[in-house]
C-alpha positions in Angstrom: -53.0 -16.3 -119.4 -49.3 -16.5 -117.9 -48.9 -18.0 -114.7 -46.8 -15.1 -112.4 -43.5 -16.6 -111.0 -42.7 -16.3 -107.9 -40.8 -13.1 -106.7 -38.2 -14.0 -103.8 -38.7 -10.6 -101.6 -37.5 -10.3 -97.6 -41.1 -11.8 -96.0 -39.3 -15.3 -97.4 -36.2 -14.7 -95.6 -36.0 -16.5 -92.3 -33.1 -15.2 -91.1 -31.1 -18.4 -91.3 -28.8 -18.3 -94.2 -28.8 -21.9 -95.4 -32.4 -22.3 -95.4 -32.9 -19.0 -97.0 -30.5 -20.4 -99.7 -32.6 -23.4 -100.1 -35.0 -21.4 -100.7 -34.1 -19.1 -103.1 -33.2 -22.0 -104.9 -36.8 -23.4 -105.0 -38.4 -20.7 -105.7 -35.9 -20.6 -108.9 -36.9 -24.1 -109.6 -41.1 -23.5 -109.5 -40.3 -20.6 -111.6 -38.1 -22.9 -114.1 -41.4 -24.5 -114.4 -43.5 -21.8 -114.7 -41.3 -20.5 -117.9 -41.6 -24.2 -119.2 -44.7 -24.0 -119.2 -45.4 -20.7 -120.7 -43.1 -21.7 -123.6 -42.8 -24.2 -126.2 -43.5 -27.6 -124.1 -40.6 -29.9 -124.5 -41.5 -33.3 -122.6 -37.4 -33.9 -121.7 -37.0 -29.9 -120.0 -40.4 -30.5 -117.9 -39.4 -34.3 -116.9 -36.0 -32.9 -116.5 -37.4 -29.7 -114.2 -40.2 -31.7 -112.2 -36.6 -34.0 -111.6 -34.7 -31.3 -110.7 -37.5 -30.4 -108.2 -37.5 -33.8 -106.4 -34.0 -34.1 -106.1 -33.6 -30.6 -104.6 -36.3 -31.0 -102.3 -35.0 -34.1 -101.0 -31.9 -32.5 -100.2 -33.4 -29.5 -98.8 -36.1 -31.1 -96.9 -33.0 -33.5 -95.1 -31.3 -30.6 -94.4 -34.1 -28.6 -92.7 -35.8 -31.9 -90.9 -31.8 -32.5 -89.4 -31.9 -28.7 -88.4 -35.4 -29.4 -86.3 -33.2 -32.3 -85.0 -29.9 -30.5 -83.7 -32.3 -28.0 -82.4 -34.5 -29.8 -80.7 -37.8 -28.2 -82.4 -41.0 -29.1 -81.0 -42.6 -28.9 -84.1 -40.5 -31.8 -86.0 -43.1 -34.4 -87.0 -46.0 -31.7 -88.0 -43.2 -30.1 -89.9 -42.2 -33.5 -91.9 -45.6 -34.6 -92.9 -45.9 -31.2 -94.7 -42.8 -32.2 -96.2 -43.7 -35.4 -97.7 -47.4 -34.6 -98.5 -45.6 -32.3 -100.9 -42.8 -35.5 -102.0 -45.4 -37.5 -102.6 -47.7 -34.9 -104.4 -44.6 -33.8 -106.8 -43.6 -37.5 -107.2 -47.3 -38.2 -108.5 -47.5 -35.2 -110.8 -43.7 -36.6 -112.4 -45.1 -40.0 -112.8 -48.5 -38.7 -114.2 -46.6 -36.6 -116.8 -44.1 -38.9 -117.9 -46.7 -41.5 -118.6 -48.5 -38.9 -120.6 -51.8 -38.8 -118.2 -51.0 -35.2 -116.9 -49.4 -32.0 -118.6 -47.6 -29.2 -117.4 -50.9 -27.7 -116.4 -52.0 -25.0 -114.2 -53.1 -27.3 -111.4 -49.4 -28.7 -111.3 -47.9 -25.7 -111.1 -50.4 -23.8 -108.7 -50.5 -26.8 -106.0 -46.1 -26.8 -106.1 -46.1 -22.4 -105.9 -49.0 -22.3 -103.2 -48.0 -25.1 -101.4 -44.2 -23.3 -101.5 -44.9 -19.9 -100.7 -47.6 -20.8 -98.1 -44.8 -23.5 -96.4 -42.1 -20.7 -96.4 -44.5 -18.4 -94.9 -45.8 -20.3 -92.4 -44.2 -23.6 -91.3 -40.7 -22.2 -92.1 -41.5 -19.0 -90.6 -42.0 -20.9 -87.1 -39.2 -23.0 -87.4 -36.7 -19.5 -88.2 -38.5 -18.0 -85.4 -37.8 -20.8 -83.1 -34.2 -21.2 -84.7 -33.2 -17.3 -84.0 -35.2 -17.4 -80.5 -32.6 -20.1 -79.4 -29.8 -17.7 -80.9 -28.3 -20.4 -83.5 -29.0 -18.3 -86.8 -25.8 -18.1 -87.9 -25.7 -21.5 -89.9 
């Protein structure tokens, strides 16, 4: 059975344009994944992908963890261990594949769309909340 992409719709939008950016961008990268997956496997696209993934969320998680900063959010710490419980969890699944003990499977690929979609939704949510609240959307 094919695994539904993700479908970027307004409940992800925070409301603070960079971040929403960011995460349009994920999303495009799980789904990258997801049509990997569904298609003929090629090692070098998935490695390449699940890559992709780390380098992008590093960049995007810096980003967002120096916005909690410049903001001042109370939430900060919380906030980062969610972000590198999912570093760390990617960065296992990479090595796991490339050494040929994992594949693309649907665990992978369930654990990096729930854990997105349920971060954007709720962890993300608070931080736009607490972002537009403060009236410093317009980043």
């Amino acid at each position: 059975m094919a695994r539904e992409k993700i479908r970027w719709d307004q409940s992800f939008a925070l409301g603070v344009a960079e971040i929403d950016d960011q995460h349009r961008q994920l999303v495009n990268l799980v789904n990258r994944l997801i049509d990997i997956n569904q298609g003929p496997r090629h090692k070098q696209a998935t490695v390449g992908a699940l890559e992709d993934m780390i380098d992008y969320l590093d960049a995007h998680f810096s980003a967002e963890e120096q916005l909690m900063i410049d903001r001042d959010y109370p939430g900060l710490e919380d906030h980062r261990r969610e972000h590198q419980i999912y570093v760390h969890q990617t960065e296992a699944f990479v090595t796991a594949f490339k050494d040929g003990e994992k594949n693309l499977s649907d665990d992978i690929l369930e654990f990096l769309q729930k854990w997105l979609v349920e971060h954007i939704l709720d962890a993300d949510r608070r931080l736009g909340d607490f972002i537009k609240g403060r009236g410093a959307h317009k980043v």
